[in-house]
C-alpha positions as CSV (number, residue, x, y, z in Angstrom):
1,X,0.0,0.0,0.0
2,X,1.1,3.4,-1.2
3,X,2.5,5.7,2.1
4,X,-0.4,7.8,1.6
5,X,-3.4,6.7,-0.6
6,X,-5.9,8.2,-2.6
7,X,-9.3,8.0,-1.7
8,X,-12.5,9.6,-4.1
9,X,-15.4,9.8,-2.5
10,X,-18.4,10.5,-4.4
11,X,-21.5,11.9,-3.0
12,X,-24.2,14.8,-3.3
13,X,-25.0,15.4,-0.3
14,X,-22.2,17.5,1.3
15,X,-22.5,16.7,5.1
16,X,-21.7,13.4,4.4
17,X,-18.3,14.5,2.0
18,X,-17.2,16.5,4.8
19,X,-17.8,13.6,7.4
20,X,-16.2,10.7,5.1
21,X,-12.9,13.4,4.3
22,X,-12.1,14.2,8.0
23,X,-12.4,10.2,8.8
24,X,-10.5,9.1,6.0
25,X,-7.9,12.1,6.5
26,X,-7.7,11.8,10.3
27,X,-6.6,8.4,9.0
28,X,-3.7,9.5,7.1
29,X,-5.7,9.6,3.8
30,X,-5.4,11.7,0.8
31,X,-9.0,12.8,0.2
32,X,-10.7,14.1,-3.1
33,X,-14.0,15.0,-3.3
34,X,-16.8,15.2,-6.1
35,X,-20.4,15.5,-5.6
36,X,-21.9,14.2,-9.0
37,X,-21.0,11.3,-11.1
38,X,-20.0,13.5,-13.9
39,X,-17.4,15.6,-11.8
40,X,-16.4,12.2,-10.4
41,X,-14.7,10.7,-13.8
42,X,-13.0,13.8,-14.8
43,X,-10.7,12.9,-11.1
44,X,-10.8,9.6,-12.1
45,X,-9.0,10.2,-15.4
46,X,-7.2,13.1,-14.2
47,X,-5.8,11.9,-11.1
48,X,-6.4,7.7,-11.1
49,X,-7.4,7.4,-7.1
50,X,-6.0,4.2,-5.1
51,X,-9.8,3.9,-3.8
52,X,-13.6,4.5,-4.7
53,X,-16.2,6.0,-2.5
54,X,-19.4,6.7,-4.2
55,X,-23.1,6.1,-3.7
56,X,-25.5,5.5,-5.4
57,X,-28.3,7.5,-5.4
58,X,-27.2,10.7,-7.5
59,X,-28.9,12.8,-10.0
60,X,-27.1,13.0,-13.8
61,X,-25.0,9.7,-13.4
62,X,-25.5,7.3,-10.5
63,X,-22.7,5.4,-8.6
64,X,-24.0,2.2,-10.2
65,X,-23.2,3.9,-13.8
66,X,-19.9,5.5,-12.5
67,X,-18.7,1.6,-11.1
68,X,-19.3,0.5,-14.9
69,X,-17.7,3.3,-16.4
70,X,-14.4,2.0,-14.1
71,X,-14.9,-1.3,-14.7
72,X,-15.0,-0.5,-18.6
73,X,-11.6,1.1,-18.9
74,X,-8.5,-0.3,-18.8
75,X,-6.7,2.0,-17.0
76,X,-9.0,2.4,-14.3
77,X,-10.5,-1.4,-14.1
78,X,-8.9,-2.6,-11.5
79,X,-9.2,0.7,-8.6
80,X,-10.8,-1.1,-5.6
81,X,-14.9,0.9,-5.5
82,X,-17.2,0.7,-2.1
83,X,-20.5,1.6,-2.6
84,X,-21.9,4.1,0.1
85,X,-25.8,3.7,0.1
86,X,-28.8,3.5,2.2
87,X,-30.6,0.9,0.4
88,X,-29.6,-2.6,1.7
89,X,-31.9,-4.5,-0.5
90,X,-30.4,-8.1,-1.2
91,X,-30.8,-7.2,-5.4
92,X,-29.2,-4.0,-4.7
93,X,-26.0,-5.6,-3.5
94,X,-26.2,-8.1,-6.1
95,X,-26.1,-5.9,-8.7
96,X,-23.2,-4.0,-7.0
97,X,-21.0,-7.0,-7.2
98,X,-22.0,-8.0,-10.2
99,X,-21.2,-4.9,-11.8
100,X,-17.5,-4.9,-10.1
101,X,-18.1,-3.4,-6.5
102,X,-15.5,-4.4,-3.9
103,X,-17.3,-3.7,-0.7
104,X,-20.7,-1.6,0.2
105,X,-20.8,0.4,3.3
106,X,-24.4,1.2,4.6
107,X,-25.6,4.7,6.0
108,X,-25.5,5.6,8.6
109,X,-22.3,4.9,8.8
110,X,-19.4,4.6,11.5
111,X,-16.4,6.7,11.1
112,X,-13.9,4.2,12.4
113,X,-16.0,1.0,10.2
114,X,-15.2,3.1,7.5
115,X,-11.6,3.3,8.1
116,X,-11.4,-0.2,8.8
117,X,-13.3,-1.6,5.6
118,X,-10.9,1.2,3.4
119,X,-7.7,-0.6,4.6
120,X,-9.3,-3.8,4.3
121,X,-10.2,-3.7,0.4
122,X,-6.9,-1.7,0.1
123,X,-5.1,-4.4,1.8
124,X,-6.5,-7.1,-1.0
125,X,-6.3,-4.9,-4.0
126,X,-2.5,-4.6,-2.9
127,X,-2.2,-8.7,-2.7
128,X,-4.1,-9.0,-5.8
129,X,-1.7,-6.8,-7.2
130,X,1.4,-7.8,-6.0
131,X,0.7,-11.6,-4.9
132,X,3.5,-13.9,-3.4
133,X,3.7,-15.8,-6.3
134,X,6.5,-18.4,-8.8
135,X,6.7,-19.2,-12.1
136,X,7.3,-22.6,-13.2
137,X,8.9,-24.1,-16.1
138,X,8.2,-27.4,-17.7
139,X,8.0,-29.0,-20.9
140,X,4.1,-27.9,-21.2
141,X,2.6,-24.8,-21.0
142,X,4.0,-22.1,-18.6
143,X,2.5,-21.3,-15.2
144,X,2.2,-19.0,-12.2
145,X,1.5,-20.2,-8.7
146,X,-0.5,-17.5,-6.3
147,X,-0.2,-18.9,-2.6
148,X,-2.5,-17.4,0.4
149,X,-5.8,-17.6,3.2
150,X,-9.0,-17.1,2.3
151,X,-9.1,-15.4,5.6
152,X,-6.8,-12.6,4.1
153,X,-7.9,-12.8,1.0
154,X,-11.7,-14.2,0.2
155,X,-12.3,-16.3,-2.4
156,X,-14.7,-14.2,-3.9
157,X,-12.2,-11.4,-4.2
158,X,-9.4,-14.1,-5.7
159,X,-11.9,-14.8,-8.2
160,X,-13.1,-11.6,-9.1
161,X,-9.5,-11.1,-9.3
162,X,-9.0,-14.2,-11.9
163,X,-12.3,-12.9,-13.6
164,X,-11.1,-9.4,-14.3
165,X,-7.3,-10.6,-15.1
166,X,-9.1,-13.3,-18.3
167,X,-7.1,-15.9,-16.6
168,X,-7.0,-19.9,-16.8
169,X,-6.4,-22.4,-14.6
170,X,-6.8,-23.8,-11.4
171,X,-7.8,-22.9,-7.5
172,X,-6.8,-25.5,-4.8
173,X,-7.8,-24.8,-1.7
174,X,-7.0,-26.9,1.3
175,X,-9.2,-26.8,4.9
176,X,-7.1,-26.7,7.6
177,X,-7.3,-28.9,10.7
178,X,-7.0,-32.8,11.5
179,X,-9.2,-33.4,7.9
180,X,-7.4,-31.7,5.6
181,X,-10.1,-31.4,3.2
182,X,-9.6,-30.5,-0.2
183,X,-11.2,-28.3,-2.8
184,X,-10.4,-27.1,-6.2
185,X,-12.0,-24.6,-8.7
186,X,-10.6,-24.7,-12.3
187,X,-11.3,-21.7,-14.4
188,X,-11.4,-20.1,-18.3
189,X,-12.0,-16.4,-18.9
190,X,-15.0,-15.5,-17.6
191,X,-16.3,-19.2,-16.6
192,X,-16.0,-21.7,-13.5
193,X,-15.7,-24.8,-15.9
194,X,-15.4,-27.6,-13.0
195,X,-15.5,-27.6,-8.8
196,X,-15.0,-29.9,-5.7
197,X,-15.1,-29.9,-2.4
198,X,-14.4,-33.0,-1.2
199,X,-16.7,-35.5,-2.5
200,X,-18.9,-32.3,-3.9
201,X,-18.9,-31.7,-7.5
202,X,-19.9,-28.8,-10.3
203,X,-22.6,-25.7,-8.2
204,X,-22.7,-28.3,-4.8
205,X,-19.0,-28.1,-4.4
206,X,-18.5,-24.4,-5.2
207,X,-20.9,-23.2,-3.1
208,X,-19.5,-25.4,0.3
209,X,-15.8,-24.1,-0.9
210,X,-17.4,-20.4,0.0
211,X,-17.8,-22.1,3.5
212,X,-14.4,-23.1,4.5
213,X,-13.1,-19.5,5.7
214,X,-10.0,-21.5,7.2
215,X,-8.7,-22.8,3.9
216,X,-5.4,-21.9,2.1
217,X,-5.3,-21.8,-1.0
218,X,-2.7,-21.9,-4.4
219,X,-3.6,-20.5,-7.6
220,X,-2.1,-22.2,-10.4
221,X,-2.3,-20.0,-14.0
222,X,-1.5,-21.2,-17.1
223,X,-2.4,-21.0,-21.0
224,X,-4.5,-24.0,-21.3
225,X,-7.4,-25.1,-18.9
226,X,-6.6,-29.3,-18.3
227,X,-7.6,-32.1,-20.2
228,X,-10.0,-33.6,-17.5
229,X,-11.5,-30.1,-17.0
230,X,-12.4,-29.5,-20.7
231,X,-14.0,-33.1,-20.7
232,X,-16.8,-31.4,-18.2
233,X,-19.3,-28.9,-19.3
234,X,-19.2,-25.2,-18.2
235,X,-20.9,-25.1,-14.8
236,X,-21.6,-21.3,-15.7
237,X,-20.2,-17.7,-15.5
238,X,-17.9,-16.5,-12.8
239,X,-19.7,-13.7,-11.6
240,X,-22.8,-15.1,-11.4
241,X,-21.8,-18.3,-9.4
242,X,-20.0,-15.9,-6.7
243,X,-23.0,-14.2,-6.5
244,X,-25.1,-17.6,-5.8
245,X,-22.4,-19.0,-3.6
246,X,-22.1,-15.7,-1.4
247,X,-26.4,-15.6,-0.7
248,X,-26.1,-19.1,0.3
249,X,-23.7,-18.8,2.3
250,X,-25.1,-16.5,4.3
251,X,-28.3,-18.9,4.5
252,X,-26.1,-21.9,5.5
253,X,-24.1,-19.9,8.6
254,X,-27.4,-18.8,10.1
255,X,-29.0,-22.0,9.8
256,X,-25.9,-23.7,11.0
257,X,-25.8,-21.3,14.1
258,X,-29.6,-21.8,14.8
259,X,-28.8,-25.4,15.1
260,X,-26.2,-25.4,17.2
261,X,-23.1,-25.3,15.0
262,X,-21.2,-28.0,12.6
263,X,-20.5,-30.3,15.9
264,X,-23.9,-30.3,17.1
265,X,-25.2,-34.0,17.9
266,X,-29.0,-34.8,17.2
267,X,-31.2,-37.5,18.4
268,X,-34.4,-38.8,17.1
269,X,-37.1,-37.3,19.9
270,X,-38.9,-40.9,21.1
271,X,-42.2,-38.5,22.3
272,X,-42.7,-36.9,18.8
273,X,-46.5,-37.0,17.7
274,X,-45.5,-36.1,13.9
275,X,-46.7,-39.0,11.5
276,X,-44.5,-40.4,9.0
277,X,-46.9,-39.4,6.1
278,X,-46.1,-35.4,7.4
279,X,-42.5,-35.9,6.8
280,X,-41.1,-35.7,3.4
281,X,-38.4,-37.9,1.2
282,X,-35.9,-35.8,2.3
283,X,-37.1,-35.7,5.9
284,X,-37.1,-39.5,6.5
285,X,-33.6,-40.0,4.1
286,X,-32.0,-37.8,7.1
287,X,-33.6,-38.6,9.6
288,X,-31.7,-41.8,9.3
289,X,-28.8,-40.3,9.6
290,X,-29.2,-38.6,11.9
291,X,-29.6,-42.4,13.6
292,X,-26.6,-43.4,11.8
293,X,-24.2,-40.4,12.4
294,X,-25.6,-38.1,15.0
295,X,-23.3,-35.5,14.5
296,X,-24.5,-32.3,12.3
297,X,-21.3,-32.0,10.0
298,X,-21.2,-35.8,9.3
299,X,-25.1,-35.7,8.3
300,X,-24.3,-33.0,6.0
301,X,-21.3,-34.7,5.1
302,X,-22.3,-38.4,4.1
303,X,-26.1,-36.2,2.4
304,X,-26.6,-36.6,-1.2
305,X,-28.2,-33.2,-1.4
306,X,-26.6,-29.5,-1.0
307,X,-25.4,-28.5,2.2
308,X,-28.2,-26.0,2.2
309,X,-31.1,-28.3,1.4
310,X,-29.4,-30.8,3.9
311,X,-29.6,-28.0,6.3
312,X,-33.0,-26.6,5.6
313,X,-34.3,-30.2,6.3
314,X,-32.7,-31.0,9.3
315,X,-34.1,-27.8,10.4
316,X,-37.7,-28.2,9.3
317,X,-37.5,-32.1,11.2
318,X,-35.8,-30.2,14.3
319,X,-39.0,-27.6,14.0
320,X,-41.1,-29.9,13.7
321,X,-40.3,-32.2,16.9
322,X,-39.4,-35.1,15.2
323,X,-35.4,-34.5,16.0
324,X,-33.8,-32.8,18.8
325,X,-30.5,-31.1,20.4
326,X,-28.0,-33.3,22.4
327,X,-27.0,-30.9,24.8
């Protein structure tokens, strides 16, 4: 990160440009200012910030117009952009990262979460930009290994990275702990062409690898996507897949929490009233087990369905009385 980096921030209502300046400058920051979309790519060209402030609600050009018109240009593509906005609308968002948005910061805001969530997407645009990283030689194609934590640097950052970079090859990602699951993601511009998480495949494995916030991970690049990736069809575009794996991950932690967590046992209740005929195909598949395996991650684990529907279930049969908490 640059001694002293450049931050735009980009909003029409002027109480909240002089609140957002003396945060980010009492942080050391060098702040610009522009309260319109229009004024706001003239600094762009001109001047090329390090970082993006805008929101989104602004009369001539909006901020989701002014993130596209970044996103468009080469030399401003890859400048890290935060949304600032009051609407916090699940499609709102969605569109934001879709479009190329790094972060989103609601309003009202706190000075020092500001701060925090600047240095934060600074932090990864810097890694991105600069990763710790080797080339390889050997008698096929040349590649580039990227090394790092998904807790440092999320996989939804590393592949918006690969997505805006046009790159091929492969994500491994290893779980930490006694398991040492494994994971990989193998990518061609713009598309997720195959994914597994351990014995996950295609949209079921990429969406658990978005749970596994204690993996590391290697990036492998190279000019040719593999032999036993191009044998699978596409499992469909980059962006669009983050944006599915990032919703239900959201969905699985809460449901995961509300039951207790991953190493949560469950038992069969003996006193439940609910007939078998009330309890779906699903229901009754894990309710055995549940008998078998007790244990809330090995249910999930040894399911044939998503981690999310796997949850969902267990949750409706826990609702329902038909399983209960080991305490």
């Amino acid at each position: 990160m640059n001694p002293s980096p450049t931050i735009l921030v980009v909003d029409d209502n002027r109480a909240v440009l002089a609140a957002l300046k003396s945060a980010l400058e009492e942080a050391s920051f060098k702040v610009l200012t522009a309260d319109d979309g229009d004024r706001a790519v003239g600094i762009i060209v001109k001047q090329k910030p390090d970082l993006i402030i805008s929101d989104i609600q602004m009369p001539n050009l909006d901020g989701f117009f002014l993130c596209q018109i970044v996103r468009s240009r080469p030399e401003t593509r890859t400048i890290p952009f935060i949304f600032l906005t009051a609407l916090d609308a699940p499609p709102k968002r969605a569109h934001g990262f879709k479009i190329g948005a790094d972060d989103f910061i609601p309003k009202p805001f706190d000075r020092e979460e500001v701060v925090m969530r600047v240095k934060n997407v600074l932090k990864k645009a810097t890694a991105s930009q600069q990763p710790t990283a080797s080339t390889t030689e050997t008698s096929g194609p040349k590649t580039e290994t990227v090394r790092g934590n998904v807790a440092e640097f999320p996989l939804s950052d590393l592949l918006q990275m690969v997505n805006l970079n046009q790159k091929t090859g492969r994500i491994h990602l290893v779980r930490e702990g006694a398991s040492q699951e494994r994971g990989s993601i193998e990518v061609a511009p713009g598309v997720v062409v195959s994914a597994t998480a351990g014995r996950q495949i295609g949209l079921k494995g990429f969406c658990r690898l978005f749970t596994w916030r204690d993996a590391t991970f290697q990036v492998e690049y190279s000019t040719t996507v593999s032999p036993a990736a191009t044998a699978s069809p596409d499992i469909g575009p980059i962006e669009e897949l983050t944006m599915t794996a990032l919703f239900q991950r959201i969905e699985f932690e809460a449901l995961v929490a509300k039951l207790g967590g991953l190493v949560q046992d469950l038992e069969e209740d003996p006193e439940h009233e609910v007939p078998e005929s009330e309890i779906d195909a699903n229901g009754k598949y894990l309710l055995l087990l549940v008998q078998r395996h007790r244990t809330l991650a090995t249910v999930i684990e040894e399911s044939g369905l998503t981690d999310l529907d796997t949850l969902k279930s267990v949750g409706q049969l826990v609702s329902m009385g038909v399983l209960r908490r080991v305490a």
